[in-house]
C-alpha positions in Angstrom: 0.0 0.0 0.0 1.4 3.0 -1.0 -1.0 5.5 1.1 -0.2 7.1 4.1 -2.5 6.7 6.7 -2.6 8.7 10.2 -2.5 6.9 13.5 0.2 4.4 12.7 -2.2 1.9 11.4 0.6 0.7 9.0 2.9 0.4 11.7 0.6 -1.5 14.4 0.3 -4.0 11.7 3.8 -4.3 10.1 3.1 -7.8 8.3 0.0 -7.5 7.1 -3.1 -5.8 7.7 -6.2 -7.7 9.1 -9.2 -7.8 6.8 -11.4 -7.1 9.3 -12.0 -6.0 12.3 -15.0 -6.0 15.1 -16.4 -2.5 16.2 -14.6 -1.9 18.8 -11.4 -2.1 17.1 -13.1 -0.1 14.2 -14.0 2.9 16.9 -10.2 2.6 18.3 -8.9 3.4 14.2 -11.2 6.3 13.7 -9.7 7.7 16.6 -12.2 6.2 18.8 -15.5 7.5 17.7 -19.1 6.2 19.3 -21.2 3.6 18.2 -23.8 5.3 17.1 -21.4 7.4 14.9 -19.8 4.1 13.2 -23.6 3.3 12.2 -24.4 6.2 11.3 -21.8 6.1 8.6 -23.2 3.0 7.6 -26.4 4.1 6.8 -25.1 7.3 4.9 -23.4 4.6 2.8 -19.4 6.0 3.8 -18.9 2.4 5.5 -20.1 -1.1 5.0 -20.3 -3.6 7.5 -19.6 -7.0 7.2 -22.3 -9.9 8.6 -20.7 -12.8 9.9 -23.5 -14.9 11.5 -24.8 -12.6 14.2 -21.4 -10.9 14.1 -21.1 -7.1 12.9 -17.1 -6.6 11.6 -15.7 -3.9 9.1 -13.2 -3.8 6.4 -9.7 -2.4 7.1 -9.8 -1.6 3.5 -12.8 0.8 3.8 -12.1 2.1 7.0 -8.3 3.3 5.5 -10.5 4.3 2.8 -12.9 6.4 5.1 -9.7 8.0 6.6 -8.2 8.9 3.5 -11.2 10.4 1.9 -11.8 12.7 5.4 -8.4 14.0 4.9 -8.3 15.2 1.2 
């Protein structure tokens, strides 16, 4: 990946990123928003969530995405 990224999410995960990640972990890498603000940018369409079973996860890949496109 050749985008920057704030936070040091690049450098937590030096090997590889994770593809996914549960909502807590996806509050703690947009700088540790609320819940209700992580599904509200689900329903505006600006992140999609992942069903695993009962299970609510999010792509690493969208959420570096989301961060990107809030810093242009």
């Amino acid at each position: 990946m050749s985008k920057h990224y704030p936070g040091n999410v690049l450098e937590e995960f030096p090997n590889s990123l994770p593809l996914i990640v549960n909502l807590p972990r996806t509050q703690e890498l947009l700088g540790g928003v609320s819940r209700q603000t992580i599904y509200r940018l689900v329903e505006d369409g600006k992140l999609r969530r992942v069903k695993l079973g009962r299970s609510v996860r999010f792509r690493v890949e969208d959420i570096l995405a989301l961060i990107d496109e809030a810093t242009r």
